[in-house]
C-alpha positions in Angstrom: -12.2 10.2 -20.7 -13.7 11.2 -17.1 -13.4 14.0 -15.0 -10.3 12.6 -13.5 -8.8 12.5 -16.8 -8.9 15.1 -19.8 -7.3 18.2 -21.6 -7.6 20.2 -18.9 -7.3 18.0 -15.7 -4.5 15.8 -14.1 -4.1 13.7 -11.2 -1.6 14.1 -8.3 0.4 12.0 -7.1 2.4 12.4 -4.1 4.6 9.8 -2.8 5.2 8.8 -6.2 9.6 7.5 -5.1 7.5 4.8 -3.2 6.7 1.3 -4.1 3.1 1.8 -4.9 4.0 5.5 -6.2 6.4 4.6 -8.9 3.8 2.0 -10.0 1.0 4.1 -11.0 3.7 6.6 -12.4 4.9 3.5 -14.8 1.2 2.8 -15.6 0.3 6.6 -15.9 3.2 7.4 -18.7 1.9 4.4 -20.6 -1.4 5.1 -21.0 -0.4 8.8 -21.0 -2.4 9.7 -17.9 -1.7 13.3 -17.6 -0.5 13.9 -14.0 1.9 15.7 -11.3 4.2 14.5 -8.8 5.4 15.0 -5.6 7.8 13.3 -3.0 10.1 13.6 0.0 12.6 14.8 -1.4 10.9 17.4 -2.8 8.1 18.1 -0.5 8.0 18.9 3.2 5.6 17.2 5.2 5.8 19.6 8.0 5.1 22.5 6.0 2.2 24.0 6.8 -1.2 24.0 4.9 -0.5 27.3 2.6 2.9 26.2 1.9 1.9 23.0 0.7 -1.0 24.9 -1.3 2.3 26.9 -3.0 4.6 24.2 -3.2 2.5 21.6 -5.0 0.7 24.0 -7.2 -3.3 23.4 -6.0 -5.5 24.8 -8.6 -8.8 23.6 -10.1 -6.9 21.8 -12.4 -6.2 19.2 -10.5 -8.9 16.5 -10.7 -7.7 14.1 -8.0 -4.9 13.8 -5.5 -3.1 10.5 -4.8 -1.5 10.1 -1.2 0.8 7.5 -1.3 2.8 8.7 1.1 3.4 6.2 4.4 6.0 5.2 6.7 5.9 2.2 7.0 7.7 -1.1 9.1 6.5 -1.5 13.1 9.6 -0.9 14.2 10.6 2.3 12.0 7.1 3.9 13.2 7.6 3.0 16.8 11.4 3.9 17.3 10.1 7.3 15.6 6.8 7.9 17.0 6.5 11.3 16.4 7.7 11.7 12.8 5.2 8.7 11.9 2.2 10.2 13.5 3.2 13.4 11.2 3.9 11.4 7.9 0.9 8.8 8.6 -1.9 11.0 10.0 -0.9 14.8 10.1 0.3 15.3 6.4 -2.8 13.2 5.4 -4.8 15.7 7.6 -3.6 18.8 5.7 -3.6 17.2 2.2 -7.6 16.2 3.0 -8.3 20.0 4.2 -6.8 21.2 1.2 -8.9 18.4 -1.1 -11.8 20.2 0.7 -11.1 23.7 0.5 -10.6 23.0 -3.5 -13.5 20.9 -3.9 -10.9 18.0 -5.5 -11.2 14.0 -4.8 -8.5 12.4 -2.6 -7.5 8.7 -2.7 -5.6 7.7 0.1 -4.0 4.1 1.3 -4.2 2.3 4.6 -3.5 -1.1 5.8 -4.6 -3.8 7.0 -2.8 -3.7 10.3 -5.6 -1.0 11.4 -6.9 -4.4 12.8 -5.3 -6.4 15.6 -5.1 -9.3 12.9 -5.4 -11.9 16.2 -7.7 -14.4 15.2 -6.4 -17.2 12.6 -7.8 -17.8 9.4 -10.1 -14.6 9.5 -9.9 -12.2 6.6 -10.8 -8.9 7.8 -13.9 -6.7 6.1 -14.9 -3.2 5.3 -17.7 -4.1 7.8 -15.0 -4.8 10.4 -14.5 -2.7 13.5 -10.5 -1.6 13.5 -8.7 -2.0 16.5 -4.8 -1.6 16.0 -2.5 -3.2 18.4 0.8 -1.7 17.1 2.0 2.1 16.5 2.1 2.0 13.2 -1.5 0.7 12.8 -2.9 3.5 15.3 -1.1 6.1 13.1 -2.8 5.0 9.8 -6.4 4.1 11.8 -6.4 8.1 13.1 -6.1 8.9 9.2 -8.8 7.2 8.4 -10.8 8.7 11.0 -10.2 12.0 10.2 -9.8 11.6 6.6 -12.9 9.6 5.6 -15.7 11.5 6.3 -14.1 14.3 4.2 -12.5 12.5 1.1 -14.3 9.5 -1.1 -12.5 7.2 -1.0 -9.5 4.8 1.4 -7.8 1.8 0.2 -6.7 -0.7 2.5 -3.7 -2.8 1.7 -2.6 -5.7 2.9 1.3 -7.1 2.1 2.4 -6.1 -0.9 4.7 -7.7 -3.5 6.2 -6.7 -6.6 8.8 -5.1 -8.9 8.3 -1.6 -7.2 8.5 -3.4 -3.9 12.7 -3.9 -4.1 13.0 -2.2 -0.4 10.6 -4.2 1.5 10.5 -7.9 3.4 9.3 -10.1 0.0 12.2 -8.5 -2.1 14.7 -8.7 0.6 14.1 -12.5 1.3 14.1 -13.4 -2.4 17.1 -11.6 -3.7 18.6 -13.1 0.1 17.9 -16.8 -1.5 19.1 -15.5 -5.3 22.8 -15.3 -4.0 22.8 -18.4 -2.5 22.1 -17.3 1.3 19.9 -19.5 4.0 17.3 -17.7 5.2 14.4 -18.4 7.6 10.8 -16.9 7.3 8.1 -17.5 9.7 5.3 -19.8 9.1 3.0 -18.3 11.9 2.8 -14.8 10.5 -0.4 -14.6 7.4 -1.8 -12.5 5.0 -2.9 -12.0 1.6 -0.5 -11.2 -0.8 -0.9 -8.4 -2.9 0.7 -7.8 -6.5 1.3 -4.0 -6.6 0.5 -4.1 -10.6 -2.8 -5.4 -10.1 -3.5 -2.6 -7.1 -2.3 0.1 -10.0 -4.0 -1.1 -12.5 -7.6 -1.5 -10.6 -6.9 2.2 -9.8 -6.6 3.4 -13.2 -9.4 1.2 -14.2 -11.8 2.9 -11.9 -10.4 6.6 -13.0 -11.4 5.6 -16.5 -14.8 4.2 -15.3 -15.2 7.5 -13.4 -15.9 5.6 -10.3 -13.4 5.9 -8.2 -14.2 7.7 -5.5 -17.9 6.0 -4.1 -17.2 4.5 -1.4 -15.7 5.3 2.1 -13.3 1.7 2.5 -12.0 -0.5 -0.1 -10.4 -3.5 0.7 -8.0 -4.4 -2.5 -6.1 -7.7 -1.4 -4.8 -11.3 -2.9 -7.4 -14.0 -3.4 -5.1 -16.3 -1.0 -4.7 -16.6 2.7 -1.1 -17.9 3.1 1.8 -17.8 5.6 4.8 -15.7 4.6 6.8 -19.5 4.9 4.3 -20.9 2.3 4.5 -17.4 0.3 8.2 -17.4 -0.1 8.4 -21.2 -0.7 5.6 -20.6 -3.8 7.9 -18.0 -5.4 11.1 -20.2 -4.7 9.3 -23.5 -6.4 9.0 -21.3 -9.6 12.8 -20.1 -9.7 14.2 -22.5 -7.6 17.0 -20.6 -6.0 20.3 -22.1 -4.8 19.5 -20.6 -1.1 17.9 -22.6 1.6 14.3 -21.4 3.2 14.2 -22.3 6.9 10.9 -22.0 8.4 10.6 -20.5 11.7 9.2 -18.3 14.0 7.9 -14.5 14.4 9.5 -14.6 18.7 12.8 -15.9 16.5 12.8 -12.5 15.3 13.0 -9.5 18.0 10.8 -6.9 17.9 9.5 -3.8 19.9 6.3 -4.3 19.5 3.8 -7.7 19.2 3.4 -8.3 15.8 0.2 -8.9 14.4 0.2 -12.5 13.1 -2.8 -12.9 11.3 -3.4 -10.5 8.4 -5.2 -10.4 5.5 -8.2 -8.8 4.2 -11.0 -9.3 1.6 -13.4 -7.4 -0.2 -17.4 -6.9 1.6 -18.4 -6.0 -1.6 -17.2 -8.9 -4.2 -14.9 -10.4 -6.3 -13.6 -7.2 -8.2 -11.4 -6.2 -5.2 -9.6 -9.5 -5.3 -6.9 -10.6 -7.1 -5.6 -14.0 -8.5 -2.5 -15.3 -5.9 -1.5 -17.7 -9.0 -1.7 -15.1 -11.8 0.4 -12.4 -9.7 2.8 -14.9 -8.2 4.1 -16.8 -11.9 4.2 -12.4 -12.9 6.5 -12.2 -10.1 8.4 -15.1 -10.6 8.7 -14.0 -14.6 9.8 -10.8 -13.3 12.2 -12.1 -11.2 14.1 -15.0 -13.6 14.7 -11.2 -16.3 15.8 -9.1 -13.3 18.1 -11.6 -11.4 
């Protein structure tokens, strides 16, 4: 056991109704992490600093806090600017001043749309200067900004996939073609798919190591650069749904904002921040044939 984990320390976890929160708690109960949760519905991100203090129960117990907490979706953030700018950078703010007051490790999450993801076929580094283009990307890049000189340690994400994931584009699009629906998906919009099991388990592996929180950026991401098209199609060739995939394009679909077409990130520092596309992509699939 490390310092993250023993008799008399636990993690928390706040966030943990989201996608990437409900995987580490799933993870946590079977190795029997001990740890604490926290999430919207039960937590106030406008409270202030010593109300969040009371309501989550700081102490010196706590060995590390996880902020999973994120909205998320360009459009969501810019219709509602100002309550994405408080979820995505001034809760983190709070949370890190607390970390700091209490002398306690903070892992937080960003993404890789902190980058203007405008040149094709390159994979975004930790060595990389960010430059959003989108609301949503600007919140998250002012959390790192404030955050990392304080905490140890920020994980950037790029699309993620998986059982946890049932309210986002991947699950949408594949539960779309389950029920026999045509659907179209862009083949000009890239990144590197993610498995959200693999980003949990990397986590715990490093709270085990002890080594967690060394480094200011992470970049955890897929070992693939592919289209979302290509992506879906992959899935599809393993199930082989009775639906129809249409490619298309991202102006087919309206939004308020440019997207950012080409995503994806990769690790500066080596293959341990990568995960197999093929290995997490026949998971999914496996998943998928039990759950549908």
């Amino acid at each position: 056991m490390t310092d993250y984990v023993s008799k008399n320390k636990k993690i928390l976890l706040i966030g943990s109704k989201g996608a990437l929160g409900r995987e580490l708690v799933s993870q946590f109960r079977e190795l029997n992490i001990p740890y604490s949760e926290a999430h919207r519905t039960n937590l106030n991100i406008h409270d202030s600093k010593s109300q969040i203090i009371n309501n989550l129960s700081f102490s010196k117990e706590i060995s590390l806090v996880i902020n999973c907490i994120a909205m998320t979706g360009l459009d969501n953030c810019y219709k509602d600017r100002k309550n994405s700018f408080a979820i995505n950078y001034l809760f983190p703010e709070k949370i890190t001043q607390i970390c700091m007051e209490y002398g306690i490790n903070m892992l937080h999450f960003s993404t890789e749309n902190v980058f203007a993801c405008d040149k094709f076929g390159h994979l975004n580094t930790e060595q990389d200067v960010p430059y959003p283009n989108t609301w949503y990307g600007v919140t998250k890049y002012l959390s790192e900004k404030t955050s990392i000189p304080y905490m140890k340690t920020t994980i950037r994400l790029p699309m993620l996939f998986g059982p946890t994931n049932d309210s986002q584009l991947i699950s949408k699009l594949v539960h779309s073609l389950a029920n026999g629906n045509s659907i179209k998906v862009s083949t000009d919009i890239f990144s590197t798919p993610t498995f959200t099991p693999d980003v949990a388990s990397w986590i715990i592996k490093k709270i085990f190591s002890g080594d967690l929180c060394n480094k200011d950026i992470v970049h955890l991401s897929g070992d693939k650069l592919t289209s979302l098209y290509d992506f879906v199609l992959d899935i599809n060739r393993r199930i082989n749904f009775q639906g129809k995939i249409q490619p298309s394009f991202s102006q087919d679909f309206p939004s308020l904002e440019q997207k950012p077409k080409y995503g994806g990130l990769k690790s500066a520092t080596g293959c341990e921040n990568s995960f197999s596309y093929e290995n997490s992509i026949s998971a999914y699939a496996e998943y998928l044939k039990k759950g549908i």
